[in-house]
C-alpha positions as CSV (number, residue, x, y, z in Angstrom):
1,X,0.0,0.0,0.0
2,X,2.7,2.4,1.0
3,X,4.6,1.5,-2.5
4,X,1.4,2.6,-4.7
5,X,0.3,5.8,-2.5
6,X,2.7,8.2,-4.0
7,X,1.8,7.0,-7.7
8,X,-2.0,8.1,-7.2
9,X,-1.0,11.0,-4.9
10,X,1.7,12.2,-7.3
11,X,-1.1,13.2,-9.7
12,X,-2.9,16.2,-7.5
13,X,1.0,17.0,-5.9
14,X,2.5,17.5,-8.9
15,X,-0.9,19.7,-9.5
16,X,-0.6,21.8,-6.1
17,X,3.2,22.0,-6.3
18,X,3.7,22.9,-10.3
19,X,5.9,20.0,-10.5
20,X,7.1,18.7,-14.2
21,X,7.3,14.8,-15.2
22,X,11.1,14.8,-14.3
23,X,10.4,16.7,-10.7
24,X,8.0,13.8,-10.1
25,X,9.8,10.9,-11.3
26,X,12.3,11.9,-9.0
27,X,10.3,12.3,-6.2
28,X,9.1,9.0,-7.0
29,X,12.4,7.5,-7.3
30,X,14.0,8.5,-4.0
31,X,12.1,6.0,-2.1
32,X,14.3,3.3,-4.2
33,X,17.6,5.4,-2.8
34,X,16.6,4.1,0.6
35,X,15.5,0.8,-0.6
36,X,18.7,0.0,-2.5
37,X,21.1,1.3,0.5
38,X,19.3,-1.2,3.4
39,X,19.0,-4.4,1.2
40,X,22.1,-5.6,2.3
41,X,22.2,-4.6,5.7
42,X,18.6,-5.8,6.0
43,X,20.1,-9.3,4.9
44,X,23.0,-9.4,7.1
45,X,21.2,-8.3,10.3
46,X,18.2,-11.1,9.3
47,X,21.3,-13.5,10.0
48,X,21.9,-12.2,13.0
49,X,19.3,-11.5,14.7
50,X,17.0,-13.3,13.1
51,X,14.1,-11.8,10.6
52,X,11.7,-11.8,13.0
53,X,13.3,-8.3,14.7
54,X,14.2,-6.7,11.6
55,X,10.7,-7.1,9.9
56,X,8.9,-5.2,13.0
57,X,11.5,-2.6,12.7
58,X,11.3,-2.2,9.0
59,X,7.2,-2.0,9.2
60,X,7.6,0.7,12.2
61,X,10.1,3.0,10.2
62,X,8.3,2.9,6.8
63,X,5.0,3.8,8.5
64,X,6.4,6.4,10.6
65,X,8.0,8.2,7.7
66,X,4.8,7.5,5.6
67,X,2.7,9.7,7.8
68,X,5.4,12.3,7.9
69,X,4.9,13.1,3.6
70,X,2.3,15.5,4.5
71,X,4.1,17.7,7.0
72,X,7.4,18.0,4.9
73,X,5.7,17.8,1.2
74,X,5.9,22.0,0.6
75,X,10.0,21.1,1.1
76,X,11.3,19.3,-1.4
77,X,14.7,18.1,0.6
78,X,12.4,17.1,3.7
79,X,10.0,15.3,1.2
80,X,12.9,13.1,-0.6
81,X,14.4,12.6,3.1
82,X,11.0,10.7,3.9
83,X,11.0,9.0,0.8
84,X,14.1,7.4,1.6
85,X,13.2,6.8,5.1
86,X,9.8,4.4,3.6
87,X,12.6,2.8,1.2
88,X,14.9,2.0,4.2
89,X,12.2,0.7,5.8
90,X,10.5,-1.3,3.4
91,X,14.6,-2.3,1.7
92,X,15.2,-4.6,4.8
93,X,11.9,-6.6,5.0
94,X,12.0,-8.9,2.4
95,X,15.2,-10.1,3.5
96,X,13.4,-10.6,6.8
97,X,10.6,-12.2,5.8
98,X,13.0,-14.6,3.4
99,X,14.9,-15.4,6.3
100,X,11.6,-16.8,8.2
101,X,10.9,-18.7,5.2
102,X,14.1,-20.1,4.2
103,X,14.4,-21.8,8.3
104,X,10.8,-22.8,8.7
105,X,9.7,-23.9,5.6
106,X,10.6,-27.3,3.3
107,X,11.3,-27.4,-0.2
108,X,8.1,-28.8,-1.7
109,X,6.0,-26.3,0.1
110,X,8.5,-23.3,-1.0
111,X,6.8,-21.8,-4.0
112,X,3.6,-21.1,-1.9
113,X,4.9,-20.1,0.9
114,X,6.9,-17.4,-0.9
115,X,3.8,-16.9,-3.2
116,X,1.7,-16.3,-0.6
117,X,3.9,-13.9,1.7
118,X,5.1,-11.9,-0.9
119,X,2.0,-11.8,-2.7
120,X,1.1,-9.7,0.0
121,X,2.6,-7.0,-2.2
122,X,-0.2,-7.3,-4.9
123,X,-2.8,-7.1,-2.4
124,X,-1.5,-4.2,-1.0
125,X,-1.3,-2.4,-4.0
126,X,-5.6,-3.6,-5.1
127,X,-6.3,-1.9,-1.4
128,X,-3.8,1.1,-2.0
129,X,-5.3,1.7,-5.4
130,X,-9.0,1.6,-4.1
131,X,-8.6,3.1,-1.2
132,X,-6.6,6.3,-2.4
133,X,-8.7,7.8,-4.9
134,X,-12.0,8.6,-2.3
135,X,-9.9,9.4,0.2
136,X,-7.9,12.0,-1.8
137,X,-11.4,13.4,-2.9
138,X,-12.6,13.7,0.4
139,X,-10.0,14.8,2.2
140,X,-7.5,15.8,0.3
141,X,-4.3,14.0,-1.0
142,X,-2.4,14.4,2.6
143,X,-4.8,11.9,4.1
144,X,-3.5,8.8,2.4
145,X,-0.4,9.4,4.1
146,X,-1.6,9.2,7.3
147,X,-4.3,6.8,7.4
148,X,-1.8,4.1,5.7
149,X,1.2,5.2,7.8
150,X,-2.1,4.6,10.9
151,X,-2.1,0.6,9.3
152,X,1.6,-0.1,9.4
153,X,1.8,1.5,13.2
154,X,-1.0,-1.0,13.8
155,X,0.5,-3.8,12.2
156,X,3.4,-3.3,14.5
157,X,1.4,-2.9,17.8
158,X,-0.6,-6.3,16.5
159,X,2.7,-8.2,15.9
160,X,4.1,-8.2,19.5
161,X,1.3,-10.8,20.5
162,X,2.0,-13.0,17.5
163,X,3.2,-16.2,18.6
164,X,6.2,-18.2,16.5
165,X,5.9,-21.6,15.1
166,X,8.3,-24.2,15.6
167,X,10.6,-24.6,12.6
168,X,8.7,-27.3,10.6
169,X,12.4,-28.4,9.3
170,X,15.8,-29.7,10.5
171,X,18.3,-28.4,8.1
172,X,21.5,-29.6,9.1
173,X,23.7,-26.8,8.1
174,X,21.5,-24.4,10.7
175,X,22.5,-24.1,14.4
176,X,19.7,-24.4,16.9
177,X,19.7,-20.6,17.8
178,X,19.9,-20.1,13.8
179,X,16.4,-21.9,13.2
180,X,14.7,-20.4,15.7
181,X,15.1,-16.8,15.8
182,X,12.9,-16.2,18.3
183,X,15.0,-18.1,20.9
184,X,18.2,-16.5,20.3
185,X,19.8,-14.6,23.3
186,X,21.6,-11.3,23.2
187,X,24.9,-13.0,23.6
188,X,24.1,-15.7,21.0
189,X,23.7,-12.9,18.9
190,X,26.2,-11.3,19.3
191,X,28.4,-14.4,18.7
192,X,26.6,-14.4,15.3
193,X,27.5,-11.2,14.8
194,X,31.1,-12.3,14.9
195,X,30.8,-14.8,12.8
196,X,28.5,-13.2,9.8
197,X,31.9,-10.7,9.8
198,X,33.0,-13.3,7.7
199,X,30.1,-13.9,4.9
200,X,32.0,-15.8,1.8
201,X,31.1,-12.4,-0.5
202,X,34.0,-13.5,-2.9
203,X,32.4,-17.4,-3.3
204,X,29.0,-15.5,-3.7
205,X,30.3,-13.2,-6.5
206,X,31.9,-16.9,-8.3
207,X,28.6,-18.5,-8.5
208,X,27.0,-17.7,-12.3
209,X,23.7,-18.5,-10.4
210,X,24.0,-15.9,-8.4
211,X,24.8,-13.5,-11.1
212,X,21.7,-15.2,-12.9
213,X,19.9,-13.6,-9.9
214,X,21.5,-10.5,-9.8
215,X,20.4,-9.7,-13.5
216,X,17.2,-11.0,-13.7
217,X,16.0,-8.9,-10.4
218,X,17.8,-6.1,-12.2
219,X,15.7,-7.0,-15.2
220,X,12.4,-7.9,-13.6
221,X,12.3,-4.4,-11.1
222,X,12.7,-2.5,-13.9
223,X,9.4,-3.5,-15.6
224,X,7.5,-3.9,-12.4
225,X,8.6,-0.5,-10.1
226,X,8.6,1.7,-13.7
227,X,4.7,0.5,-14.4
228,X,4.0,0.5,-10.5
229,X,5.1,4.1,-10.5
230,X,3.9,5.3,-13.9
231,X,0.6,3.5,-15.2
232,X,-1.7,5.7,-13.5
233,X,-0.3,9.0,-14.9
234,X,0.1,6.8,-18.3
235,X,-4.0,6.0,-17.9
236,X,-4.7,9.3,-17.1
237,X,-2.9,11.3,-19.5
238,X,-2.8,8.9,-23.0
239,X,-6.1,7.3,-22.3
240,X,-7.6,10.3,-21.0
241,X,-8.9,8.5,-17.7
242,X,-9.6,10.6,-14.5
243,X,-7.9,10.5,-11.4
244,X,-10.9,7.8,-9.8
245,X,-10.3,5.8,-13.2
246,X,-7.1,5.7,-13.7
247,X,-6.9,4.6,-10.1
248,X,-9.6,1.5,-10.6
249,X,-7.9,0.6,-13.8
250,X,-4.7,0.5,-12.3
251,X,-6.1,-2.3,-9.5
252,X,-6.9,-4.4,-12.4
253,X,-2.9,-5.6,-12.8
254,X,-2.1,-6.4,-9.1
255,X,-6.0,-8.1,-8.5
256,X,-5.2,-10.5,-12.0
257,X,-1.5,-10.7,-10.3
258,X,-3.2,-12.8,-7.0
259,X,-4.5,-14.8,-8.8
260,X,-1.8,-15.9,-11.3
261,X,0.0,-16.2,-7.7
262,X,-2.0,-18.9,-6.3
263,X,-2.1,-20.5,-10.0
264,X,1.6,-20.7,-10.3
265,X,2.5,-21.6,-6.8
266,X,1.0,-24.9,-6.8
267,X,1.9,-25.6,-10.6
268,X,5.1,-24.7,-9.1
269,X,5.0,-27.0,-5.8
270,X,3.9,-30.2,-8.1
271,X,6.0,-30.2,-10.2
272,X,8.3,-31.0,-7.7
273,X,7.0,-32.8,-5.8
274,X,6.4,-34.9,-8.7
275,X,9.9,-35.0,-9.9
276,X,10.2,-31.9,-12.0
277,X,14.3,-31.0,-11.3
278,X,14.4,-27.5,-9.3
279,X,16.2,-25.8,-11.8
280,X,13.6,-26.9,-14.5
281,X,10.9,-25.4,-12.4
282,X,12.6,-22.1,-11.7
283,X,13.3,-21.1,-15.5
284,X,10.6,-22.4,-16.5
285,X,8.3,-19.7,-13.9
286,X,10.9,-16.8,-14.6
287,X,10.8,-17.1,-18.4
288,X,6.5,-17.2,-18.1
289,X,7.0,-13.9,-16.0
290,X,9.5,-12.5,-18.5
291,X,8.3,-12.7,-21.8
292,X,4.4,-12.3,-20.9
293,X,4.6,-8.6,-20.4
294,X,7.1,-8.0,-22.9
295,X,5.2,-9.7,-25.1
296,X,2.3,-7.4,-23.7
297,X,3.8,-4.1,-24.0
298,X,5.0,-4.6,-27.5
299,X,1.5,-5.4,-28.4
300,X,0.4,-1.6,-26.2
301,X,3.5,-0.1,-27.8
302,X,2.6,-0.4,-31.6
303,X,-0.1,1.5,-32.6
304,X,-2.7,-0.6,-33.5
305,X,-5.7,2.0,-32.9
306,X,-6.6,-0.4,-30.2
307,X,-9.4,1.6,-27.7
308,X,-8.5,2.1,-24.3
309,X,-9.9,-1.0,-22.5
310,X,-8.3,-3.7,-24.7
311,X,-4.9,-1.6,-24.0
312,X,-5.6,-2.1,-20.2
313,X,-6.5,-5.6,-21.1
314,X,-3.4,-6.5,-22.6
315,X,-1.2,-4.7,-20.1
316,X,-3.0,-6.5,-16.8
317,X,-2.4,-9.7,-18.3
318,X,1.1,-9.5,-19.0
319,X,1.5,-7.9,-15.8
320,X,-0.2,-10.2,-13.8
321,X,1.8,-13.3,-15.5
322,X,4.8,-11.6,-14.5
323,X,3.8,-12.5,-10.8
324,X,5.0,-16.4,-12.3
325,X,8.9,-14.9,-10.6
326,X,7.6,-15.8,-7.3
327,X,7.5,-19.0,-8.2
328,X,11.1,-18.0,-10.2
329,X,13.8,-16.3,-9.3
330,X,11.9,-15.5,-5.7
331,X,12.4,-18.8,-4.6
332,X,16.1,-19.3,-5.7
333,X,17.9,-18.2,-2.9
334,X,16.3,-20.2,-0.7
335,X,16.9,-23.1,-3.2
336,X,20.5,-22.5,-3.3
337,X,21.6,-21.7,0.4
338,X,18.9,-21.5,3.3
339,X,21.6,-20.3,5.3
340,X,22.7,-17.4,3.4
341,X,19.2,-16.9,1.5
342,X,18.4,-13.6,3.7
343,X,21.8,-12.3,2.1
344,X,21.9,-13.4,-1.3
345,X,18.4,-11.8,-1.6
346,X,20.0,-8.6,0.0
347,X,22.7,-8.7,-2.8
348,X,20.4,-9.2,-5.7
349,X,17.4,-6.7,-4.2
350,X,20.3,-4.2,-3.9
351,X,20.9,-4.5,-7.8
352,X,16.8,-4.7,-8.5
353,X,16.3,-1.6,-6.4
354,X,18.6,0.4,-9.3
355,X,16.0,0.2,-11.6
356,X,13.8,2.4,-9.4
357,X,16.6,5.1,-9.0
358,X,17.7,5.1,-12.8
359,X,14.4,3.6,-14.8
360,X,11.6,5.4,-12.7
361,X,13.9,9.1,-12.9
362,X,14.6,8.3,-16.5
363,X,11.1,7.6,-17.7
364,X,9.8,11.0,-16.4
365,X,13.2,12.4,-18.5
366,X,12.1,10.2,-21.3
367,X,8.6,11.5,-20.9
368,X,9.4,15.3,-21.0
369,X,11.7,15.0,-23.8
370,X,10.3,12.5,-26.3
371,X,6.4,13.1,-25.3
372,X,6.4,9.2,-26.0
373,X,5.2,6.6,-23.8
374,X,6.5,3.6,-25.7
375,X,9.6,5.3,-26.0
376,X,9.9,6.5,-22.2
377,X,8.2,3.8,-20.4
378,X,8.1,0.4,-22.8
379,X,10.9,0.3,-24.9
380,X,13.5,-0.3,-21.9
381,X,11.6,-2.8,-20.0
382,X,11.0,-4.9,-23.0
383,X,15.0,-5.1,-23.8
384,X,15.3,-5.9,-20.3
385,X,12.6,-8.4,-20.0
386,X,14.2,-10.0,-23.2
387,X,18.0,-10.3,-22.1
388,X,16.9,-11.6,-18.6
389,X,15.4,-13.9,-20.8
390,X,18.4,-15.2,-22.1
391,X,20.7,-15.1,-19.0
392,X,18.4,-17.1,-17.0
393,X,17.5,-19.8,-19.3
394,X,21.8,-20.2,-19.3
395,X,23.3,-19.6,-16.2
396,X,20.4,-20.0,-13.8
397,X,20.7,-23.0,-11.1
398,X,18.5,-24.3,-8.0
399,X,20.9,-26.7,-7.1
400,X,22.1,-26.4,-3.2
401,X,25.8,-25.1,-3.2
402,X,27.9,-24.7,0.0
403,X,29.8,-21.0,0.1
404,X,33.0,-21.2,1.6
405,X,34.7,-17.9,2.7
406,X,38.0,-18.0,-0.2
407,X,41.0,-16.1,1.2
């Protein structure tokens, strides 16, 4: 909710505050400055303390800064400050909430268990999208700030009585205190801490799996956060949609996205458990979520004369098929290394946060300069979808490796 608030809000800011395309892609864009700096750090201290702790701090930190827009919005330093605060926030909870997954959860029940956690985001975004628009009409834009940064606060609050399962697995290359987070002292922490000193970067960096990772998230963010960030102002302006439209149209791509989810999850989990190799599985979901939408925007980028609702048409399913990485690349770094899954996805979330600095900045440049969306928002996330393509199919890998620190 809090990644989709600014990309409705942005539309009656930019209004109020005289901003240009560029001023508002990078407003936009400096929550992924934030996110990109604490992806790693967010993985590191999941180690060591366990994801548990560093997903209620994340939650609290975005939320806080969230409700804080409104009051610094008429500054634009104190605006891009809180920006960055939601991005720090937000950067470090997916390598919490990996971390949880990667200790508690087996192999055959992995592709749901990510699916469903981290389809979460999709969710989010239907409710932000439906929420925001009566909410800015009624009470202005400033109030969707506060009344989402109210849910996070109460998410937080709710947490502390949450009880913690029992790990449901014994993986062998996990210390007690390692698969059970919640049980960890201070000191055994701390002892961690000492020891996650040495994460085996260099083996990491050896690994073309990893660097299979590394491009495709690089690959995959830039057509998801660019259209997450863009496609209402792209409804509104080049399909001539108002604000409450553009809004409802833009739930249609996260709702279809749920659904794929739950689809590709379990088409996912039987294939394995049926035999299907890993690896198979993996490229097999990441090339679905690839080529779908890029197959999707070529179709929106030519112009066909196509009316507005068969453009949103085509763009919510290849959109929503893209959810099939889940299933993918999202499941990989648990695949590989249970132990160091909260870092590797730190490492490649670090690289697939870029694409929010670089891609959602640039598409507002593109925008103001070339006064063409297939130029300024299409054309670069098809040739990425297309050459994450390729690397995947060839150096991808699911197979369990062991990382050794190399001196």
């Amino acid at each position: 909710m809090d990644k989709v608030n600014l990309s409705i809000a942005i539309i009656p800011m930019s209004h109020q505050f005289g901003w240009s395309s560029s001023v508002a892609g990078l407003v936009q864009s400096s929550f992924f400055w934030g996110y990109a700096l604490s992806q790693l750090p967010g993985g590191w201290l999941s180690k060591i303390f366990g994801g548990r702790i560093v997903l209620q701090f994340g939650v609290l930190t975005w939320s806080l800064a969230t409700a804080l827009v409104p009051v610094v919005a008429g500054f634009m330093p104190g605006l891009v400050f809180s920006r960055i605060l939601v991005g720090i926030g937000e950067g470090v909870s997916p390598s919490a909430a990996t971390d949880l997954i990667a200790r508690l959860i087996p192999l055959e029940e992995r592709s749901r268990a990510v699916s469903f956690v981290f389809g979460g985001l999709s969710v989010g975004s239907v409710l932000g999208l439906l929420l925001a628009p009566p909410l800015i009409e009624s009470f202005g834009w400033e109030s969707v700030f506060y009344m989402f940064g109210l849910f996070g606060i109460m998410w937080f609050l709710g947490f502390q009585f949450v009880a913690e399962d029992q790990p449901s697995i014994n993986s062998g290359s996990l210390s007690r205190s390692q698969s059970n987070p919640k049980a960890k002292s201070w000191e055994t922490s701390m002892e961690e801490f000492g020891g996650s000193l040495n994460v085996p970067w260099k083996s990491f960096f050896q690994s073309k799996a990893v660097w299979a990772m590394i491009y495709a998230h690089f690959c995959g963010s830039w057509g998801h956060y660019c259209c997450l960030s863009w496609l209402p102002t792209y409804f509104s302006e080049e399909l001539d949609l108002n604000l409450t439209e553009a809004a409802w149209v833009s739930v249609l791509p996260p709702l279809a996205s749920v659904v794929v989810t739950s689809f590709a999850s379990q088409f996912a989990d039987n294939l394995i458990s049926n035999g299907v190799d890993t690896t198979v599985v993996r490229k097999i979901c990441q090339t679905i979520a690839f080529l779908s939408p890029a197959a999707c925007m070529i179709l929106s980028s030519v112009d066909l004369g196509l009316p507005p609702w068969e453009v949103v048409t085509i763009l919510t399913a290849g959109l929503a098929l893209s959810s099939f990485a889940l299933s993918g690349l999202y499941c990989t770094h648990q695949d590989i290394s249970p132990e160091y899954a909260s870092i590797l996805l730190g490492i490649t979330n670090t690289v697939g946060a870029v694409p929010g600095i670089v891609g959602v900045a640039l598409t507002g440049f593109l925008l103001d300069s070339t006064h063409s969306w297939s130029m300024s928002l299409f054309a670069p996330s098809i040739f990425f979808y297309l050459t994450g393509t390729i690397v995947w199919l060839a150096f991808a890998s699911s197979k369990p490796q062991t990382f050794k620190k190399i001196d």
